[in-house]
C-alpha positions as CSV (number, residue, x, y, z in Angstrom):
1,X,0.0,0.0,0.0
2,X,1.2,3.4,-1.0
3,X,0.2,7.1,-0.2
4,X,1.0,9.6,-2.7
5,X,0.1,13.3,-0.6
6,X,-1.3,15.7,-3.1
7,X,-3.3,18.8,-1.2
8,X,-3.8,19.8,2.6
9,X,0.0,18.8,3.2
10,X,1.6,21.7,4.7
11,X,-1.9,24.1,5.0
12,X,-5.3,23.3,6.0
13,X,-7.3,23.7,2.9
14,X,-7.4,21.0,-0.7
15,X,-7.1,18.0,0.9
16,X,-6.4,15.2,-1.0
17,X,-4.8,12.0,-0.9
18,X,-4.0,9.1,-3.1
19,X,-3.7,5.8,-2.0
20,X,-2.1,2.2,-4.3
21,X,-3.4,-0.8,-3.2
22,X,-4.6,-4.3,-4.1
23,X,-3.9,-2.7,-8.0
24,X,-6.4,0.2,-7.6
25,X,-5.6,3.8,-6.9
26,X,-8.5,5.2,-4.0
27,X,-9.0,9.3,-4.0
28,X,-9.6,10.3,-0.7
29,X,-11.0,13.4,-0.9
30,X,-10.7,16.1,-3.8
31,X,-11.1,19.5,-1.8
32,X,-10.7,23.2,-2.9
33,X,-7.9,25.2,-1.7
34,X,-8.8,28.3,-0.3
35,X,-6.7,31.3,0.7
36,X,-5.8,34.3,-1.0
37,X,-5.7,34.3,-5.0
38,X,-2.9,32.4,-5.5
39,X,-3.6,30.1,-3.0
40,X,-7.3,30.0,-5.3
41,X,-5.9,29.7,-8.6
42,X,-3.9,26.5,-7.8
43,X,-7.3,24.6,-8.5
44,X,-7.1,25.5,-11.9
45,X,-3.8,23.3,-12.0
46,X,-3.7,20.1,-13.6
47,X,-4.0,16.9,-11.2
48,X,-0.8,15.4,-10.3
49,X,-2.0,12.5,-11.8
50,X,-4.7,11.1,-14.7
51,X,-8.5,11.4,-12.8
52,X,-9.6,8.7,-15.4
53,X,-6.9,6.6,-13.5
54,X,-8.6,6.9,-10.1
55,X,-10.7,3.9,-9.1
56,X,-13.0,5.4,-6.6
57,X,-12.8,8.4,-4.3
58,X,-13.9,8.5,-0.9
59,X,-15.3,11.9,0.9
60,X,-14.7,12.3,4.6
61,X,-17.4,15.3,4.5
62,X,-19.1,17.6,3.0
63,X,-16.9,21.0,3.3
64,X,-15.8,22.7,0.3
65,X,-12.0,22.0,1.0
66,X,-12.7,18.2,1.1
67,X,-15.1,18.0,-1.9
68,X,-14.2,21.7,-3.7
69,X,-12.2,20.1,-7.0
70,X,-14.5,16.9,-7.5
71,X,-16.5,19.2,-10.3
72,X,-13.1,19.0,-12.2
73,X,-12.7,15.5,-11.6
74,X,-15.3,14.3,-13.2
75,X,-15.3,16.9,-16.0
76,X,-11.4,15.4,-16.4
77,X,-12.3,11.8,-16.9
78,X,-13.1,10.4,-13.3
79,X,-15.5,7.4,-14.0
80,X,-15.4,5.9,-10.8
81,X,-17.9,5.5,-7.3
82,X,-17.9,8.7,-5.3
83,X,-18.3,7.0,-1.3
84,X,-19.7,9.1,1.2
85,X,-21.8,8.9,4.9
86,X,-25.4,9.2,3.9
87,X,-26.4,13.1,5.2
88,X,-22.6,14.1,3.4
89,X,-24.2,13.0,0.3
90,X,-27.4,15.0,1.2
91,X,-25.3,18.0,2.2
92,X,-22.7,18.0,-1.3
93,X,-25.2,19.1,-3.9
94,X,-26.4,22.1,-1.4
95,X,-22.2,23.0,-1.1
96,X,-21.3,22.4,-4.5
97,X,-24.1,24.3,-6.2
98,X,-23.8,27.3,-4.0
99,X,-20.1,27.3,-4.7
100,X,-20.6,27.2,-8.4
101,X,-22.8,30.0,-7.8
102,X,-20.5,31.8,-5.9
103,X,-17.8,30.8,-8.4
104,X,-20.1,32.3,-11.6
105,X,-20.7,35.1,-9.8
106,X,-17.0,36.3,-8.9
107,X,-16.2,35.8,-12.6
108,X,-19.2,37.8,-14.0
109,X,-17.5,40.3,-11.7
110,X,-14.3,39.9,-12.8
111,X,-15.2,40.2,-16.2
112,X,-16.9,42.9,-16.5
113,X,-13.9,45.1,-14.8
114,X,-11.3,43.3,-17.2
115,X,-9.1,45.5,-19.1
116,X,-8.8,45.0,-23.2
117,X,-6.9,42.3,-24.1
118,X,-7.1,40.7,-20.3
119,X,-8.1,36.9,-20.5
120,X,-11.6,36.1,-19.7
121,X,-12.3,35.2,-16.0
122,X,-13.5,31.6,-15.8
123,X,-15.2,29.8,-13.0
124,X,-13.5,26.9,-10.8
125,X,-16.6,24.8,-12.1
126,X,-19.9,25.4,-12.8
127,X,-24.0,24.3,-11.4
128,X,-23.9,22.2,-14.5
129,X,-20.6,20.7,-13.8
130,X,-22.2,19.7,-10.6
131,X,-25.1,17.2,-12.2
132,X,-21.9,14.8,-13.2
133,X,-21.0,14.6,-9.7
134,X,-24.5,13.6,-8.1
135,X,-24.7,10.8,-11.0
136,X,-21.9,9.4,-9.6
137,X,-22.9,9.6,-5.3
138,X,-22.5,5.9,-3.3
139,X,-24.1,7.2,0.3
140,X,-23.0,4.6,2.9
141,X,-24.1,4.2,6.5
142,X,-21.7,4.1,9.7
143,X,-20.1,1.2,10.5
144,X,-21.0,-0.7,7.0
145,X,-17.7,-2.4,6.1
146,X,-18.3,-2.4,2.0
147,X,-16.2,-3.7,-0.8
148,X,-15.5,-0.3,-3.0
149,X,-13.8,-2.4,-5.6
150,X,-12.8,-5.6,-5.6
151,X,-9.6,-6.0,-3.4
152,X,-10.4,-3.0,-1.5
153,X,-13.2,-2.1,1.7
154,X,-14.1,0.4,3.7
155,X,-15.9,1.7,6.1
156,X,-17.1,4.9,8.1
157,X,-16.9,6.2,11.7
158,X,-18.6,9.0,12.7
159,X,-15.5,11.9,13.5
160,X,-18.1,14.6,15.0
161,X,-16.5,17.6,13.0
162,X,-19.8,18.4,10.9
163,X,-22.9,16.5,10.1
164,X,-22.0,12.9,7.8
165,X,-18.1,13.9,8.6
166,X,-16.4,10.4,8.8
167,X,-13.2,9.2,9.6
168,X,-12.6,6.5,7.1
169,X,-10.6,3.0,7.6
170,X,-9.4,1.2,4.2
171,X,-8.6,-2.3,4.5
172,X,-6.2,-3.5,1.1
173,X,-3.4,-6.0,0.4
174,X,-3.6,-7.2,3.9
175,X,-2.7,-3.8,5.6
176,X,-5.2,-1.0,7.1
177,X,-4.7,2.7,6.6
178,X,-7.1,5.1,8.7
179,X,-7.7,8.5,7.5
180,X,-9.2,10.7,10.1
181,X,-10.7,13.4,8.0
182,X,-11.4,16.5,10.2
183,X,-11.6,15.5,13.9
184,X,-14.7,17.3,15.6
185,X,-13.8,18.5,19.8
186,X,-14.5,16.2,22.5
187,X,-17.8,17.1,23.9
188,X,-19.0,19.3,20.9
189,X,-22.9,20.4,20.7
190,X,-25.4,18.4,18.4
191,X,-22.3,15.8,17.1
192,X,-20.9,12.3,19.1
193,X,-17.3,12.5,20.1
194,X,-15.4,11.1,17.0
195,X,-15.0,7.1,17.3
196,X,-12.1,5.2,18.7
197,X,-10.2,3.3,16.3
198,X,-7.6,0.6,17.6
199,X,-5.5,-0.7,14.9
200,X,-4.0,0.4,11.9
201,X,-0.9,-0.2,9.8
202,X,-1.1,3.8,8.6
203,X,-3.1,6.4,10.2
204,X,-2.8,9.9,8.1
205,X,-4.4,12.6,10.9
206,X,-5.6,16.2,10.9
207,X,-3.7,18.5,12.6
208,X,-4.8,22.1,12.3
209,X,-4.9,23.1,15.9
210,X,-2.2,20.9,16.8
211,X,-0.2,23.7,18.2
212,X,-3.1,24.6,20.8
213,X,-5.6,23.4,23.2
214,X,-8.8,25.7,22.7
215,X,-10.2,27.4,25.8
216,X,-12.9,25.8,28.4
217,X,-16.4,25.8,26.8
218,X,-17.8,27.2,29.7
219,X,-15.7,30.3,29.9
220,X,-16.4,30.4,25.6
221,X,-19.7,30.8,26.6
222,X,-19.4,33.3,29.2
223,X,-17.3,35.3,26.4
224,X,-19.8,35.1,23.9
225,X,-22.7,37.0,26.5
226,X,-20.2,39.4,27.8
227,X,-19.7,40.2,24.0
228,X,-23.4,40.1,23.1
229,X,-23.6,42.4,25.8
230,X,-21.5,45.1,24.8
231,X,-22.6,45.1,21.5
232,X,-26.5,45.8,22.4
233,X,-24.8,48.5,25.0
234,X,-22.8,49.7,21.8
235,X,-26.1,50.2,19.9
236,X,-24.5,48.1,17.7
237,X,-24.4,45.0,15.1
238,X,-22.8,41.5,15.4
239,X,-21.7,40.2,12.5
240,X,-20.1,36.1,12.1
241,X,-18.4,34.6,9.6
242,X,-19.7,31.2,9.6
243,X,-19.8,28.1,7.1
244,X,-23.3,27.1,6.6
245,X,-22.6,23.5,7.9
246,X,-21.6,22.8,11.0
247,X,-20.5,26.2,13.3
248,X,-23.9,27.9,11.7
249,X,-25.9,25.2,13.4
250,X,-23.8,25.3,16.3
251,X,-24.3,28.9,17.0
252,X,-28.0,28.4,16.5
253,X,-27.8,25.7,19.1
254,X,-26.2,27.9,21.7
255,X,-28.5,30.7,21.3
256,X,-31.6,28.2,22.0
257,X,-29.7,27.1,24.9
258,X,-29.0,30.1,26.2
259,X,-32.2,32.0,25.6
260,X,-32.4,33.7,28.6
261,X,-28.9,34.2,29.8
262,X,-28.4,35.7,26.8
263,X,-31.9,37.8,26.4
264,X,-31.5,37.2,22.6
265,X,-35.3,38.0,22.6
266,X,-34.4,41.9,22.2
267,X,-32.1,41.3,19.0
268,X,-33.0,40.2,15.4
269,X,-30.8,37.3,14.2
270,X,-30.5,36.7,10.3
271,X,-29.5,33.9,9.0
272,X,-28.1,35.0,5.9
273,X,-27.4,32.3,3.2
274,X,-29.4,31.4,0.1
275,X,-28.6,27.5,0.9
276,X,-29.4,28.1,5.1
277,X,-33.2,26.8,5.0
278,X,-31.9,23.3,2.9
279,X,-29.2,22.5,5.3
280,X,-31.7,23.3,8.1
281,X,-34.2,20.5,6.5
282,X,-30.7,17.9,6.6
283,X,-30.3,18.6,10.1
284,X,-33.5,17.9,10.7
285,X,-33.9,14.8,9.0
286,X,-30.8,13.1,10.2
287,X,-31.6,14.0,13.9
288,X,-31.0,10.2,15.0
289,X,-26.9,11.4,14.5
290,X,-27.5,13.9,17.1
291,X,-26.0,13.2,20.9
292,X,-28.3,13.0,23.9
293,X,-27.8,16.6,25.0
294,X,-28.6,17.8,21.6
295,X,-31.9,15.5,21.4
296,X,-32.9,17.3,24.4
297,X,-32.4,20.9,23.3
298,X,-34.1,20.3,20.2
299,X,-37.3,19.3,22.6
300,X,-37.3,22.3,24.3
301,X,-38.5,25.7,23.3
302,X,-37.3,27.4,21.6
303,X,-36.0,25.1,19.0
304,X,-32.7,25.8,17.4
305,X,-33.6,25.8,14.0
306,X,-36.7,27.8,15.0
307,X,-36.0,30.6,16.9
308,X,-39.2,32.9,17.3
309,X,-36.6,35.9,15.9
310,X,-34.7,34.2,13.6
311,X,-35.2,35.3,9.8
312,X,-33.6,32.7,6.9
313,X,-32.5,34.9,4.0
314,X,-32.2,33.5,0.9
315,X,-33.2,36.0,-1.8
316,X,-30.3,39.0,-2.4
317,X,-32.7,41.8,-1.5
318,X,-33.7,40.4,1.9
319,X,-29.5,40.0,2.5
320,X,-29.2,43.1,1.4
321,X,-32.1,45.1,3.1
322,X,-30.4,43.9,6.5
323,X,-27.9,46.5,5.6
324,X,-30.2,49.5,6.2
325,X,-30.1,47.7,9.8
326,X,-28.0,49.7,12.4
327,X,-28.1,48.1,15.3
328,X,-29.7,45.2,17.1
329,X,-29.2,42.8,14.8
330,X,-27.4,39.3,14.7
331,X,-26.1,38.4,11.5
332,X,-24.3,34.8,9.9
333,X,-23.5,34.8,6.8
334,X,-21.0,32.7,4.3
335,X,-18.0,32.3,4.1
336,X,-16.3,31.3,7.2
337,X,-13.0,32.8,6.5
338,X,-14.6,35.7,4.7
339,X,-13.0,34.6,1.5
340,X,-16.6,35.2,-0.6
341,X,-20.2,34.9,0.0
342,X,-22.3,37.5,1.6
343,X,-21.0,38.1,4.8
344,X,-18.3,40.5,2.4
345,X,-21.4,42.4,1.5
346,X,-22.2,43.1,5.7
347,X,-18.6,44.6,5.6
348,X,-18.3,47.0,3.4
349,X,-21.2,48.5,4.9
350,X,-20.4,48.1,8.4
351,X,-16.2,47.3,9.4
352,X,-15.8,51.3,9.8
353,X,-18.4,51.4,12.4
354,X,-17.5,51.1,16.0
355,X,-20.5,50.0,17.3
356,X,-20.0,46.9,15.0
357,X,-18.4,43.5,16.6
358,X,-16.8,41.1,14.3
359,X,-16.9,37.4,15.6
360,X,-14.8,34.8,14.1
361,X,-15.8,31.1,15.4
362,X,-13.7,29.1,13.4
363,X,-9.9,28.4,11.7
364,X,-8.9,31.4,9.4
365,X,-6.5,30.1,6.8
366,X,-3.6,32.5,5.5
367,X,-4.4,34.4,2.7
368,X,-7.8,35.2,3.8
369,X,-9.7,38.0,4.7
370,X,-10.4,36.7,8.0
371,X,-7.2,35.9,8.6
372,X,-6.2,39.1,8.2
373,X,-8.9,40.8,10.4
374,X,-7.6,38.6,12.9
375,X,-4.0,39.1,12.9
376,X,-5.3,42.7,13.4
377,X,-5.5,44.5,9.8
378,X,-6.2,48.2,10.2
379,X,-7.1,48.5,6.2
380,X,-8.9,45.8,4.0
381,X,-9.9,45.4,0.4
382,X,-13.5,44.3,-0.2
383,X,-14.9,44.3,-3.5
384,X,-11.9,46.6,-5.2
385,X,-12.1,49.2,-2.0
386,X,-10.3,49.9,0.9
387,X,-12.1,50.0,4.2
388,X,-10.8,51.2,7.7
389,X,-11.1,48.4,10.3
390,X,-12.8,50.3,12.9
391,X,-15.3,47.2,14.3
392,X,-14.0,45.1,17.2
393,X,-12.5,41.9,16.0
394,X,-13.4,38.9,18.3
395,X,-12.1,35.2,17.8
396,X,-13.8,32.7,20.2
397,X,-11.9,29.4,19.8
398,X,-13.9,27.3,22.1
399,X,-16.2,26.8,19.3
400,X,-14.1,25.4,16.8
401,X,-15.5,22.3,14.9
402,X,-12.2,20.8,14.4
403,X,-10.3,19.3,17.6
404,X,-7.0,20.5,19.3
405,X,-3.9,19.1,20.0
406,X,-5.1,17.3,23.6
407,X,-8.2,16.3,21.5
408,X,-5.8,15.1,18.9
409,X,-3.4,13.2,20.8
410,X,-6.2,11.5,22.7
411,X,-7.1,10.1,19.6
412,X,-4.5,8.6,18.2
413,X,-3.8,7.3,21.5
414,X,-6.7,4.6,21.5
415,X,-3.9,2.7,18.5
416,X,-2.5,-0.3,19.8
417,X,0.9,-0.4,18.8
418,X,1.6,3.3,18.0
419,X,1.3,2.8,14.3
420,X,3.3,5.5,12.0
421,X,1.2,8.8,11.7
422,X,1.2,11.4,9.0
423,X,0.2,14.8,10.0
424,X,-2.0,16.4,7.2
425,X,-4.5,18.8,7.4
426,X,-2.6,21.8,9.0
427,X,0.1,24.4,8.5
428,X,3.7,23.6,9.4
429,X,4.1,25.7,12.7
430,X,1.0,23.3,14.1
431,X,2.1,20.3,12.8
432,X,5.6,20.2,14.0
433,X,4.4,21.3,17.9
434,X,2.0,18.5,17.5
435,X,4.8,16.0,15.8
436,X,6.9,17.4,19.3
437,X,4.1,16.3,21.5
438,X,4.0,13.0,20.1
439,X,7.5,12.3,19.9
440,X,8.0,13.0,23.9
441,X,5.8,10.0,24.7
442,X,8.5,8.1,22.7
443,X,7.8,5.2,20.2
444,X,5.6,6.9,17.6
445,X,7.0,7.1,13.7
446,X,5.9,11.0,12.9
447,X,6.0,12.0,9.6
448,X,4.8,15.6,7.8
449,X,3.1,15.1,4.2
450,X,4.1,17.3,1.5
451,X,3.0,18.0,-1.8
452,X,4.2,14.9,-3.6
453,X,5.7,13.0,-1.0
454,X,4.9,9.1,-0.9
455,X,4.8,7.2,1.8
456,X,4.6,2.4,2.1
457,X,3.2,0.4,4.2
């Protein structure tokens, strides 16, 4: 068995690995990278290898940098089974069809400013580049072992990071590789704790806070209504950055929870995404993956997803009438990192306000926007114009979906043996304080992945 490393080895984003066994090749994951526009334009890059050669590919989940380049895939000669937990393959059409969208619509923009004799913009992939993909979906169940193709299996354990997420074990030429995919935090809202695995011959694992350990939830709640607090005082808006699957449903989950506490009664919370109301359905139809706790909430009143103040936007001139809004509202809105989407929109018309409180819930990748806003940015470009940073930039780590480095190393630690790891998934700086960690408790093989590296087993 050999792993040839290919994306998300040495940053966070484009994941993708390829793995040689029992005389099939086995994508796991085809992601987007994101970052700034260099970072971006890499997707237009050829693979670094034929897709027509690739047997099957295997998703870990349904966020755009695990599933981002699969459009291209197929439109490159990818004939094969796309495997994937049953609500991940509910969730991919609603991601990749909003990012085609999103992709259409930054090149419309781009084109009309282009200069004579500038090349024509083109998008990443397209909505109708999407429809090869769905033809080719396999959903699976947890826990199923199945036969991909012959001489290889698989099968999927629930890793908590968003809804479907899986980590995935391979069984091939009489070795096992586990590939964790993203690795939710112990203990995280609505999701089970990712599963225990105990053997494995290879085991390639996530690592993107494995530099850090993220703060108590209890005092990241306590945060978040101190800062709810002064923005109301502030006469002010809240505006978060949030992916529409997984922290968005999150958030909504805390504010249910915390009701009261919180007196969210007196603000007006937008949800602010064209594709918010069909992820809300997916939720709610795959409530049987939900933990106790989260059962529970969803009971109570009021419901999460049904907040008596809660407004689903999904046409452009609800998104943008929240705008003549100037204070007392809540608003989440695409994309996470603030690389696209319409939570750009919300800054250009509010990141010179002071009353305005910026709230970052999740890993900003270099290049971006958010990034940038969080390494503390006093001018930004939005849109072609410059803005003065004047809001108050807020990062609240306790809610991350992905894991940290305790959470990591607790989960590699359920291997019997110690079986040679392979930080991907995460930038240098986190990876080697992780691979530091591990190699203190002595015994474990540690290895980084990078961009063509190959590694047998």
């Amino acid at each position: 068995m050999r792993v040839h490393f290919h994306g998300a080895a040495g940053e966070v984003t484009g994941s993708m690995h390829l793995v040689e066994a029992g005389g099939r090749r086995i994508l796991l994951d085809c992601g987007m990278i994101q970052g700034g526009r260099g970072a971006e334009a890499r997707n237009f890059e050829p693979f670094p290898f034929e897709p027509a050669s690739i047997d099957a590919l295997v998703v870990s989940h349904a966020h755009i940098d695990h599933i981002g380049r699969i459009p291209r895939l197929v439109w490159q000669g990818f004939r094969g089974p796309i495997l994937v937990q049953r609500a991940g393959a509910e969730l991919m059409p609603v991601m990749l069809l909003d990012a085609a969208s999103l992709a259409e619509n930054d090149a419309d923009r781009e084109n009309r400013r282009r200069r004579a004799g500038e090349p024509e913009a083109m998008p990443l992939f397209t909505r109708d580049d999407v429809q090869g993909v769905l033809e080719r979906l396999r959903p699976l169940d947890y826990d199923a072992r199945t036969q991909i193709v012959p001489g290889v299996e698989i099968a999927l354990r629930d890793a908590g990071h968003i809804l479907g997420s899986a980590i995935v074990e391979l069984w091939a030429d009489g070795r096992k590789l586990v590939f964790s995919g993203d690795l939710g935090p112990h203990g995280t809202p609505i999701l089970r704790d990712p599963t225990p695995i105990r053997e494995a011959d290879l085991v390639l694992m996530e690592s993107t806070y494995g530099d850090r350990n993220h703060r108590d939830r209890i005092d990241t709640i306590h945060e978040f209504g101190e800062l709810l607090d002064q923005a109301w005082n502030a006469r002010g808006k809240v505006l978060i950055p949030a992916f529409a699957v997984g922290r968005t449903q999150e958030l909504l989950y805390w504010f249910a929870r915390y009701w009261d506490e919180w007196k969210l009664a007196r603000w007006r919370i937008f949800l602010d995404s064209p594709m918010a109301a069909k992820v809300v359905a997916i939720y709610d139809r795959h409530q049987a993956l939900f933990d106790a706790d989260a059962r529970q909430v969803w009971k109570g009143r009021p419901a999460p997803f049904r907040l008596p103040n809660l407004h689903i936007t999904e046409t452009t001139e609800a998104s943008m009438a929240i705008n003549r809004i100037d204070n007392g509202a809540i608003v989440i809105a695409g994309s996470g990192m603030a690389n696209g989407g319409r939570i750009l929109h919300h800054f250009r018309h509010n990141i010179e306000r002071r009353g305005t409180h910026v709230v970052f819930v999740g890993y900003q990748s270099e290049g971006t926007l958010g990034r940038r806003l969080v390494d503390g940015a006093k001018w930004v470009r939005i849109h072609g114009h410059d803005h003065r940073v004047a809001a108050r930039i807020h990062t609240i780590g306790g809610l991350s979906a992905h894991t940290d480095q305790r959470g990591l190393i607790d989960w590699y630690g359920h291997f019997q043996g110690r079986p040679p790891l392979v930080l991907v998934h995460g930038e240098d700086k986190a990876r080697e304080a992780l691979a530091g960690e591990l190699g203190e408790r002595g015994g474990v093989d540690v290895r980084l992945a990078r961009p063509g590296r190959v590694v047998e087993v």
